[in-house]
N, C-alpha and C positions, 0 to 999 in steps of 0.2 A: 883185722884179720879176716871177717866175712869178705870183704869184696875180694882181697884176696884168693881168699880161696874159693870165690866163685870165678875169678877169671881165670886159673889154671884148670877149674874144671870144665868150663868154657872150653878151652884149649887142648883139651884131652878129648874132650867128644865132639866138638862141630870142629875142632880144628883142622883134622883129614879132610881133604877135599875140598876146600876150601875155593883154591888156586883152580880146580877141575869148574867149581860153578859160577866163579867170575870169567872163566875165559868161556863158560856156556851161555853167559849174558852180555856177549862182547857187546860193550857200546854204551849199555845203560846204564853205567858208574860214572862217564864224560860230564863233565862238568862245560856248561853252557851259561854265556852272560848274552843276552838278546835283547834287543828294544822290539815292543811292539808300538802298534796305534792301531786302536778299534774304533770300529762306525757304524751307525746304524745303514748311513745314506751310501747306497754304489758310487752313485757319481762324483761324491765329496769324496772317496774314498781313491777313486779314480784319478782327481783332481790332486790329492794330495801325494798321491805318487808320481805324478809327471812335475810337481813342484818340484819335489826330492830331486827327479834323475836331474831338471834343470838347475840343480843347486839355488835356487830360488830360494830357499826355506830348507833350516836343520833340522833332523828328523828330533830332537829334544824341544825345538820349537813347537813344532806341528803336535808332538804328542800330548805336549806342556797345554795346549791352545786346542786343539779337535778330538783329540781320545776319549773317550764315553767313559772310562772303566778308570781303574785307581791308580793304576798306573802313567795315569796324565799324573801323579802330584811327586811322580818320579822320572818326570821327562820320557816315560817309556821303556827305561835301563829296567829289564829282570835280571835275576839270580846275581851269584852263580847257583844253579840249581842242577841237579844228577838229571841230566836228559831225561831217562827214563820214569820220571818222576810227571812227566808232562801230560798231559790231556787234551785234546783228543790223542790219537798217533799219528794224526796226519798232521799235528804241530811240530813230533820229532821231527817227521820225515820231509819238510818243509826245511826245517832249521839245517837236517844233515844235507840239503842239497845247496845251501849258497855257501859261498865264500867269505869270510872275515869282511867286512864292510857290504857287504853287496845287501842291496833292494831287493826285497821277489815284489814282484806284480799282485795288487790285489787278491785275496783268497777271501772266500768263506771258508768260515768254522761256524757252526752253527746259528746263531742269529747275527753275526757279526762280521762286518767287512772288514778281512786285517792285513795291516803291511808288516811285515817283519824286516828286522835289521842283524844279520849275525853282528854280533861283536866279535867272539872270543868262541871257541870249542877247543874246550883241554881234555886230553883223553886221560882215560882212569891208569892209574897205575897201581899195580898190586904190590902195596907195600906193606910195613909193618900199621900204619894208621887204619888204612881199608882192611887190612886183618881183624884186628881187633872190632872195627865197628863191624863186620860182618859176623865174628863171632856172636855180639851182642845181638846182633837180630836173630840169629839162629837159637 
């Protein structure tokens, strides 16, 4: 009966408005599956991306084989994770600027030389599920 009736109470008080503060966060509900590969060295980093464009080498290779970070013991595939969840924002703003497959060129993020791979960007949709978990966090 509790959970109950804390989700209709839930739904009585954070439920107005709901719809108003997901379309005030447009974008940061998107679910995002991305490959990285980190590096300390520029030039390896450099090298590793002109492999890529030359199809020389898969990016689940390279990440599997040159990535510093844990993500080598996942080929590089993250998420899917809510964009907005990301760190720094110049990782979102990175991710929101390629294409489904497409390479960016070398970046730093802080100590780190990175290639990114979109995979996948699925936009949020305001449904009954993202209802509820939004009530939950309110």
């Amino acid at each position: 009966m509790r959970p109950l009736a804390l989700r209709r109470f839930a739904s009585q008080r954070f439920g107005p408005g709901l719809e108003e503060r997901f379309l005030g966060f447009k974008g940061a509900r998107d679910q995002v599956i991305y490959s990285l590969l980190r590096v300390r060295d520029a030039g390896l980093a450099r090298e590793l991306w002109i492999r890529l464009e030359e199809g020389e080498i898969t990016f689940a290779e390279a990440a599997s084989t040159f990535s510093e970070g844990p993500e080598a013991y996942r080929k590089g595939v993250m998420g899917p994770l809510e964009i907005g969840t990301l760190q720094p924002q110049t990782l979102q703003d990175l991710l929101r600027g390629l294409r489904p497959g497409e390479i960016c060129s070398p970046k730093i993020l802080g100590e780190w030389h990175v290639l990114l791979r979109l995979e996948q960007l699925t936009p949020a949709r305001f449904d009954d599920q993202l209802r509820l978990r939004m009530q939950d966090e309110a």
